[in-house]
C-alpha positions as CSV (number, residue, x, y, z in Angstrom):
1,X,143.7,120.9,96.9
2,X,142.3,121.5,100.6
3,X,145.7,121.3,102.3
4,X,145.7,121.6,106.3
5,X,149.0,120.0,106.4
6,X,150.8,123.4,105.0
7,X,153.2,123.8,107.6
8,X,154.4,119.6,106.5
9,X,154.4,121.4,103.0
10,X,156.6,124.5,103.9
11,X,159.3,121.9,105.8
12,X,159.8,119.5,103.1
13,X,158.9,121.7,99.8
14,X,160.7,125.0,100.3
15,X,162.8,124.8,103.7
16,X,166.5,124.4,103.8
17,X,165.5,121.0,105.7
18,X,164.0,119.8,103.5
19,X,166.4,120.8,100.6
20,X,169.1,118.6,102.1
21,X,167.3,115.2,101.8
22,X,167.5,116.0,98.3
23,X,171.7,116.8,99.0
24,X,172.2,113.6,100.7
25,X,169.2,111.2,98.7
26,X,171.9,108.5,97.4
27,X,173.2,108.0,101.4
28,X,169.8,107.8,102.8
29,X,168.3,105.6,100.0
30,X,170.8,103.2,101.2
31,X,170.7,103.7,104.5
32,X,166.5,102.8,104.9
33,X,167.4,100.1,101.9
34,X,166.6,97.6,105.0
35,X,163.2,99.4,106.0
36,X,162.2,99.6,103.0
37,X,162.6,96.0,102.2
38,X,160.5,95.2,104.8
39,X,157.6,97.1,103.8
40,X,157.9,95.9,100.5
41,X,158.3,91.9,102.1
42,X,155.4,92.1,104.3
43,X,153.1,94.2,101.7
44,X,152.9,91.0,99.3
45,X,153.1,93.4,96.2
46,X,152.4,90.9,93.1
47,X,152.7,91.7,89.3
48,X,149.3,93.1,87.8
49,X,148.6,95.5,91.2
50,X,147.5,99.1,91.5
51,X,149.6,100.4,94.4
52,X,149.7,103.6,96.0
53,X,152.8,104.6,97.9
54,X,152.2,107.5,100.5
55,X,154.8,110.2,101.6
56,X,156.4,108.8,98.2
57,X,159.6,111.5,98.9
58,X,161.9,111.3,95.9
59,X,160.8,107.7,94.5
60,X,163.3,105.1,95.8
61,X,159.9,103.1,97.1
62,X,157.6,104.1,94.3
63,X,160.1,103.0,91.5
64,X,161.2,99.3,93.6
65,X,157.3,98.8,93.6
66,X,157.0,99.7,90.1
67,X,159.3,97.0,89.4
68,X,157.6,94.4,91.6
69,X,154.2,95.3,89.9
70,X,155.7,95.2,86.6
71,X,154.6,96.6,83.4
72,X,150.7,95.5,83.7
73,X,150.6,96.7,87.2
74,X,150.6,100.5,88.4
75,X,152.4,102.4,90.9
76,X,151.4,106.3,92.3
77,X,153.5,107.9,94.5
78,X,151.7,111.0,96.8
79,X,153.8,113.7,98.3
80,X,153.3,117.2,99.3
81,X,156.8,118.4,98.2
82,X,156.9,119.6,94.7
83,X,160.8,119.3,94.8
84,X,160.7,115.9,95.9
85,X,158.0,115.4,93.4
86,X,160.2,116.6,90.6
87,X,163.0,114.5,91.2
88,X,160.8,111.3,91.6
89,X,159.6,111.9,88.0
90,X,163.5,112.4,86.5
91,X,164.3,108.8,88.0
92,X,161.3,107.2,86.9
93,X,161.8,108.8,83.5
94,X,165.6,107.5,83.7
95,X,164.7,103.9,84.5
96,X,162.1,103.8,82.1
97,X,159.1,103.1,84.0
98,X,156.2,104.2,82.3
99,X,153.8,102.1,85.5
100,X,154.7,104.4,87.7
101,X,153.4,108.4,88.0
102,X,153.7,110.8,90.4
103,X,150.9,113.4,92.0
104,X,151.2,116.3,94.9
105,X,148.2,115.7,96.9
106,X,147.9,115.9,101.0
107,X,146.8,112.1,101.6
108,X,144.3,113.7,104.4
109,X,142.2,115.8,102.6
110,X,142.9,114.7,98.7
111,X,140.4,111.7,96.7
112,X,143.2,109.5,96.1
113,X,141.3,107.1,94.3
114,X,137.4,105.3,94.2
115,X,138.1,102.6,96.1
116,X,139.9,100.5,93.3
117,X,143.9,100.1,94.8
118,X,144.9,96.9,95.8
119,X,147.3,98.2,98.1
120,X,149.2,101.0,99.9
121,X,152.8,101.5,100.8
122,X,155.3,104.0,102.9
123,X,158.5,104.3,103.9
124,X,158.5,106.9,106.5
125,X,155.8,109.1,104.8
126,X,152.7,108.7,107.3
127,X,153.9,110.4,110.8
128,X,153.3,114.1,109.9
129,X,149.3,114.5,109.4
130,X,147.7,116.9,111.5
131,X,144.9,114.3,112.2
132,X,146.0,111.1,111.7
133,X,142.4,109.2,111.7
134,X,140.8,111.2,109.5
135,X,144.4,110.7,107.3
136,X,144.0,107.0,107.6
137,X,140.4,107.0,107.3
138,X,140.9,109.0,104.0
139,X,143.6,106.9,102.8
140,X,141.9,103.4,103.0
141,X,138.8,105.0,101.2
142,X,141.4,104.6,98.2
143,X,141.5,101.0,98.5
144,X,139.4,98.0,97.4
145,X,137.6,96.7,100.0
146,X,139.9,94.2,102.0
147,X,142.9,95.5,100.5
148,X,145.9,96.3,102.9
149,X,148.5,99.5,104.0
150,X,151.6,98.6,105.3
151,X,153.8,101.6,106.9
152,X,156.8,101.9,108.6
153,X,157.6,104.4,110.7
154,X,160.0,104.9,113.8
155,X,159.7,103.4,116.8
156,X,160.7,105.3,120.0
157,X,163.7,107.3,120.4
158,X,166.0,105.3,123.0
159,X,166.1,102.8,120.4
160,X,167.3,104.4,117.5
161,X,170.6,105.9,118.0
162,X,170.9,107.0,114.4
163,X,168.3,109.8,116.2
164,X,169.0,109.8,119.6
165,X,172.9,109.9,119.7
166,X,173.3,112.9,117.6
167,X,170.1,114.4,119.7
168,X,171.6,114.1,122.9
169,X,175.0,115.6,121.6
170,X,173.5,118.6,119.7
171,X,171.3,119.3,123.3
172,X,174.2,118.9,125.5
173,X,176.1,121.3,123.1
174,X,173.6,123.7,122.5
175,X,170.8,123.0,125.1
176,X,167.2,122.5,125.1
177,X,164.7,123.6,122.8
178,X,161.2,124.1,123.6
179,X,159.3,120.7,124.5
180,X,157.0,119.4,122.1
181,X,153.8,116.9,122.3
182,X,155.6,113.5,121.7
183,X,153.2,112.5,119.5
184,X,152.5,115.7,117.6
185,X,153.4,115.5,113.7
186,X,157.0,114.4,113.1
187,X,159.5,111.7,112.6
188,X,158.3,110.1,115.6
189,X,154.9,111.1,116.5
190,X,154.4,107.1,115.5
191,X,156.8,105.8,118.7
192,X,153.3,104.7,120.3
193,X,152.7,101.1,118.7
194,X,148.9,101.5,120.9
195,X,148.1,104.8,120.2
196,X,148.6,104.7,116.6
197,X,146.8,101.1,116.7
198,X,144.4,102.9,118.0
199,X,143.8,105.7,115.5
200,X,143.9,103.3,113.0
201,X,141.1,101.5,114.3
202,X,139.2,104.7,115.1
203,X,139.8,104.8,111.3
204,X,137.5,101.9,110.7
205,X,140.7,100.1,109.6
206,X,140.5,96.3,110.4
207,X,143.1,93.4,111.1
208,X,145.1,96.2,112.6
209,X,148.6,95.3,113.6
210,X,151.5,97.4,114.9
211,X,154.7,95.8,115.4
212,X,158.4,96.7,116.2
213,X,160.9,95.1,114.3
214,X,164.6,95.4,114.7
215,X,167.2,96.1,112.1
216,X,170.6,97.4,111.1
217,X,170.6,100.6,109.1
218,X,172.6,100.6,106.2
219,X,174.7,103.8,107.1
220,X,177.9,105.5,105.3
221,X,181.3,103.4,104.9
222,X,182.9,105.9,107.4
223,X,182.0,106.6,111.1
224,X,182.9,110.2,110.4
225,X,180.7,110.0,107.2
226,X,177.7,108.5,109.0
227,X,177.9,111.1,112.1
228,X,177.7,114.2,109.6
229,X,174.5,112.7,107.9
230,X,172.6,111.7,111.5
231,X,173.6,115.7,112.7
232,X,172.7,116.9,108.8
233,X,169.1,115.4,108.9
234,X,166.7,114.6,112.0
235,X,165.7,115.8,115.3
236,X,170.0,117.1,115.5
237,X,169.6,119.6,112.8
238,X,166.2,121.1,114.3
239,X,168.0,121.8,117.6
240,X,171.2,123.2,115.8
241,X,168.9,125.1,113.5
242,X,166.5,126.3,116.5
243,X,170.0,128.2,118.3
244,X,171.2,128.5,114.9
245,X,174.6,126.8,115.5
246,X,177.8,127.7,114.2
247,X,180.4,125.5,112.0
248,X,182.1,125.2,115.3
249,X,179.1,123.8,117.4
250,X,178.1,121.4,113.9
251,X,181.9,120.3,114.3
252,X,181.8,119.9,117.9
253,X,178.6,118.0,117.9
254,X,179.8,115.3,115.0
255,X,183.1,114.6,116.5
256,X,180.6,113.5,119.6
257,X,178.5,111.4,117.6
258,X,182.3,109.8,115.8
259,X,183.2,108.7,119.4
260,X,179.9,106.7,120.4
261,X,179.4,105.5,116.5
262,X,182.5,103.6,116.8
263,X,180.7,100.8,117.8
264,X,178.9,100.6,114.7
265,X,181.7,100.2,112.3
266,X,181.7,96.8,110.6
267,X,183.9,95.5,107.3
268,X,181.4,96.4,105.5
269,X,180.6,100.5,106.7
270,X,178.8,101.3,109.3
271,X,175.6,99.5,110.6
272,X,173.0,101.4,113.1
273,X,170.7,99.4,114.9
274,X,166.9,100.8,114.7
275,X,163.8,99.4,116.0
276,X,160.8,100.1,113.1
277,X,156.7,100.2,113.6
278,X,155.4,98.3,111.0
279,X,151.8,99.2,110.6
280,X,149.3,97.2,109.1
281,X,146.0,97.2,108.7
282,X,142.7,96.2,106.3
283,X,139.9,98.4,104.7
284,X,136.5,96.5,105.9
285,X,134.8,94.0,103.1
């Protein structure tokens, strides 16, 4: 496999980083529950479909469009981390899904198919190529001609605190680390709703649509819960890991984000506000 996206591979396939999504899987299944609903709404997934799901992490997408699909339909999830991989195929094995496989490919450079899928899916899987037109463009060679992609990524930081809150607390503890391109491969490198319009078009993607939609994360029944997984995961834990912070500065930092999470405690646990880019977009006829 021609892979050009090896340092992607490195962070989620053999880092500590990427180790802990697989610690802490169960609380952020539920907490993007929401954003993955609406991919899955707006994707118009029907029973009988081939569907590829892209950045496919440890399944929870791959198996709930497995099940929309059905037995006569399909489901492939692509990912670049063998761990994540490996634990995708255990739950499909334990729900029983035998429409639903699993392949480590780099959706840039990888055949993912001869045009014949009648649609694509991601939660959060598409904001870490190294070129993101020649990505897309490689991606929507995989499907039928008209067939659709819907993504969701992040929109920009001030409006997602589940990033920003613990980012600014693990900064003003530990300070800055070196500045990076905004829109260079990460988390958020999609916070752009024209520029990534724009790569998709430069794609020769068609009926191209970016558009934020707001919603409330499903985060952990406790505020102090939810503050240790937003500092655990996400742009907090690459600062504390960057001036390799102690148990002291982690503590520090959480009991920062517990103050300003308050807000977000409901009856039911907490609830983060987020504001999503859903991307859409056509192959040509």
């Amino acid at each position: 496999m021609l892979n050009i996206n090896g340092d992607q591979e490195e962070f989620w396939g053999k880092s500590e980083m990427g180790a802990r999504w697989l610690t802490f899987e169960d609380q952020l299944d539920t907490l993007f529950q929401p954003v993955l609903e609406l991919v899955l709404k707006r994707s118009g997934l029907s029973r009988g479909m081939r569907i590829l799901d892209i950045g496919c992490g440890t399944g929870a997408s791959a198996l709930a469009a497995a099940q929309l699909v059905g037995a006569e339909g399909a489901v492939r999830g692509i990912d670049i981390s063998e761990q994540f991989l490996e634990r995708a195929r255990q739950r499909a094995s334990n729900a029983g899904l035998g429409n639903l496989s699993f392949q480590y490919a780099d959706a840039q450079t990888t055949e993912l198919s001869r045009g014949d899928i009648d649609a694509m899916i991601s939660r959060f899987g598409v904001m870490f190529f190294a070129d993101p037109t020649v990505a897309f463009a490689n991606m929507a060679r995989a499907l039928k001609p008209g067939a659709q992609m819907t993504f969701a990524a992040w929109g920009g930081l001030s409006d997602n605190p589940w990033f920003k809150t613990p980012h600014i607390a693990a900064t003003a503890r530990l300070g800055q680390p070196p500045k990076v391109d905004r829109n260079a491969p990460g988390p958020l490198a999609f916070h752009d709703k024209d520029r990534v319009a724009g790569l998709m078009t430069d794609a020769g993607l068609v009926d191209v649509q970016v558009t934020t939609v707001s919603l409330m994360l499903n985060g952990p029944l406790s505020v102090e819960d939810a503050a240790l997984l937003c500092t655990r995961v996400g742009p907090a834990a690459r600062v504390i890991a960057h001036f390799n912070g102690t148990e002291e500065d982690v503590r520090a930092i959480v009991d920062t984000v517990v103050l300003q999470f308050e807000e977000y405690l409901t009856s039911e646990g907490t609830r983060v506000p987020a504001a999503i880019n859903l991307l859409q977009a056509r192959r040509s006829q």
